[in-house]
Wavefront OBJ file of the C-alpha trace (Angstrom):
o trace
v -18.733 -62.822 -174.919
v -22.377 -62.028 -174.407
v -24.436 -64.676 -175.152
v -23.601 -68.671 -175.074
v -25.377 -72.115 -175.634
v -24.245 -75.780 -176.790
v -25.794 -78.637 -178.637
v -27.363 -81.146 -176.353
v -24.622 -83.814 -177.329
v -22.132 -80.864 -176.854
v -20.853 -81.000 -179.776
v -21.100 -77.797 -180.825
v -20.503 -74.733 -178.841
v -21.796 -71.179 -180.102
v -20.795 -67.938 -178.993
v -22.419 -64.163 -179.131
v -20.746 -61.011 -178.306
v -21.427 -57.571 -177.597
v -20.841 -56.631 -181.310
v -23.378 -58.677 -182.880
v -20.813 -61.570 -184.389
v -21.399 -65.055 -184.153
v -19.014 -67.711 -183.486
v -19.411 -71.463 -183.313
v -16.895 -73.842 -182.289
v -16.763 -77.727 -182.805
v -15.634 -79.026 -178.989
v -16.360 -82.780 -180.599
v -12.594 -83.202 -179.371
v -12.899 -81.592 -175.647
v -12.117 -83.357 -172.615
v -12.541 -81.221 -169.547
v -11.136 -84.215 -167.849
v -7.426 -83.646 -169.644
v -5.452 -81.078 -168.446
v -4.965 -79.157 -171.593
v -7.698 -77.863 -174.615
v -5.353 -76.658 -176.235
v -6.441 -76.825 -180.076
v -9.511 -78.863 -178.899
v -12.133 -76.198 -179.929
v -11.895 -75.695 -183.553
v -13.236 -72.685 -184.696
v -16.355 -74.117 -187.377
v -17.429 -70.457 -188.505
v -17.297 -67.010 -187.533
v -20.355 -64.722 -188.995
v -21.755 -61.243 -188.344
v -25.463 -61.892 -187.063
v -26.457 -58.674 -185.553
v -25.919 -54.975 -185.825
v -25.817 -54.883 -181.520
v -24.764 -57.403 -178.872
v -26.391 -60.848 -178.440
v -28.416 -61.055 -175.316
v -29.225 -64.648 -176.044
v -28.942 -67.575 -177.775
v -30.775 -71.036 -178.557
v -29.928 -74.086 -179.971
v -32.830 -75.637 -181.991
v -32.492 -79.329 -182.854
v -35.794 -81.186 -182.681
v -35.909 -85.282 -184.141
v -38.985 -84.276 -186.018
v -36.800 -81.157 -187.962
v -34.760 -83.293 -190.486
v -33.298 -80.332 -192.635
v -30.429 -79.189 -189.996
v -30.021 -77.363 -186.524
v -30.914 -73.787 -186.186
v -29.523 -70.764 -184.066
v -31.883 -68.370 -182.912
v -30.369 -65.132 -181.352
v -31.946 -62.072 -179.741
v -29.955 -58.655 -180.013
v -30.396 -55.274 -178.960
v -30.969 -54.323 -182.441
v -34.369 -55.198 -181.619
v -34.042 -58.427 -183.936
v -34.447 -62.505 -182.984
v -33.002 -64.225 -186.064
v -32.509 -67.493 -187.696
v -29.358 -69.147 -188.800
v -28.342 -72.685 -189.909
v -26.168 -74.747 -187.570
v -24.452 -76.178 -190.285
v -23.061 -73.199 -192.313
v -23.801 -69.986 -190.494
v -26.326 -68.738 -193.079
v -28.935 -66.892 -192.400
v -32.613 -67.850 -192.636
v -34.889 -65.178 -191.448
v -36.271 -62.614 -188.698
v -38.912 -63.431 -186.636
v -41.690 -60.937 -187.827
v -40.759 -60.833 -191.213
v -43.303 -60.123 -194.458
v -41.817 -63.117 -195.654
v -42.053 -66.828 -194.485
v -39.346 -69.401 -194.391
v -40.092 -73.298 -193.797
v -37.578 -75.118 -191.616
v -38.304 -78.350 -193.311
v -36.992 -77.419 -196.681
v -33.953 -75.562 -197.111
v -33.294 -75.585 -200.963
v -34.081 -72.144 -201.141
v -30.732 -71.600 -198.782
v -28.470 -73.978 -200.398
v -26.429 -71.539 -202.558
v -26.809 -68.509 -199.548
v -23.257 -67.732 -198.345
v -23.023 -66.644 -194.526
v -22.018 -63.235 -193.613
v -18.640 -64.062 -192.444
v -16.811 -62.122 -189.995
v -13.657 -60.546 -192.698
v -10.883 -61.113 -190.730
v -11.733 -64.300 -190.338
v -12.405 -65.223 -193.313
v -8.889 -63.908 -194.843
v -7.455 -66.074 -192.240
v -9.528 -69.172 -192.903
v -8.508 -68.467 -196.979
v -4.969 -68.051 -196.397
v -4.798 -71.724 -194.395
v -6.460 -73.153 -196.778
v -4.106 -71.586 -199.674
v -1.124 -72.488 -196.976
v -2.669 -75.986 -196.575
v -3.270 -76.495 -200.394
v 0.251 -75.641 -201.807
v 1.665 -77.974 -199.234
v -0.386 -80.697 -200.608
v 0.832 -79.601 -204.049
v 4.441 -79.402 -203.095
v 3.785 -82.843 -201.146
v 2.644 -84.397 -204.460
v 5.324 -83.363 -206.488
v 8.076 -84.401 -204.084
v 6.538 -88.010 -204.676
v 6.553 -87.874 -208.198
v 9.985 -86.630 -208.097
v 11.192 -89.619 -205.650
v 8.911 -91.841 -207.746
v 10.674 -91.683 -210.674
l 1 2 3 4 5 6 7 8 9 10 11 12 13 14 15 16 17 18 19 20 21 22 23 24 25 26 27 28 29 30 31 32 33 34 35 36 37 38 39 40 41 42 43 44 45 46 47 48 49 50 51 52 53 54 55 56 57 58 59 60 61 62 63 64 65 66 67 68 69 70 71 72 73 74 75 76 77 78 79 80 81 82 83 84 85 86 87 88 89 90 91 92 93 94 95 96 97 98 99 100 101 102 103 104 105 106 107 108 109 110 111 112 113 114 115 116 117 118 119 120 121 122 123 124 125 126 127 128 129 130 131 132 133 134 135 136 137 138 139 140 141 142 143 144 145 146
């Protein structure tokens, strides 16, 4: 871990490291009074943001920006960029031909963050995992049901 920053109502924790990934993690559930975290911080996304390690990372979440939170990181790739607290996806570079508005973020809605693969398999398969249990679950009760 290179980088690291939380949401001013820690909620949200987000994490850079020295290969240029991005991880944010919901601590909504954290305690640091209780004597265990254990699965406390939930693991919200997992996204490359960076070609080099993240020197630094803000939070952005001003009352008068209504659209969502931002992340803005630094890197030594020589880049500060722009991602969406929300979903991980990626905005813009600072210094780029083209603009971006913060206050309308239609033109992002069907982006898809650059997740992290491994990650990503794993976060299908649990949700495959977690899906055919609910199937199996619902046809157990049709089966007692009748």
């Amino acid at each position: 871990m290179s980088a690291v920053a939380a949401t001013k109502d820690n909620n949200f924790l987000v994490t850079g490291d020295t290969s240029g990934q991005l991880k944010v993690w919901d601590i909504t559930d954290v305690n640091l009074l209780e004597k265990s975290t254990v699965n406390k911080f939930i693991e919200k996304y997992f996204i490359i943001a960076h070609r080099a390690v993240i020197n630094n990372i803000q939070i952005v979440e001003e009352s008068n920006i209504k659209s969502d939170k931002f992340i803005i990181t630094s890197s030594n790739d020589n880049n500060i960029n722009l991602h969406r607290l929300s979903n991980g996806v990626f905005i813009g570079q600072f210094g780029q031909a083209n603009a971006w508005n913060i206050h309308d973020m239609s033109p992002y809605e069907n982006r898809k963050p650059r997740f992290v693969r491994e990650w990503y398999l794993k976060l299908k398969a649990r949700m495959k995992a977690k899906n055919n249990k609910k199937e199996k679950e619902l046809e157990e009760s049709k089966v007692d049901g009748e």
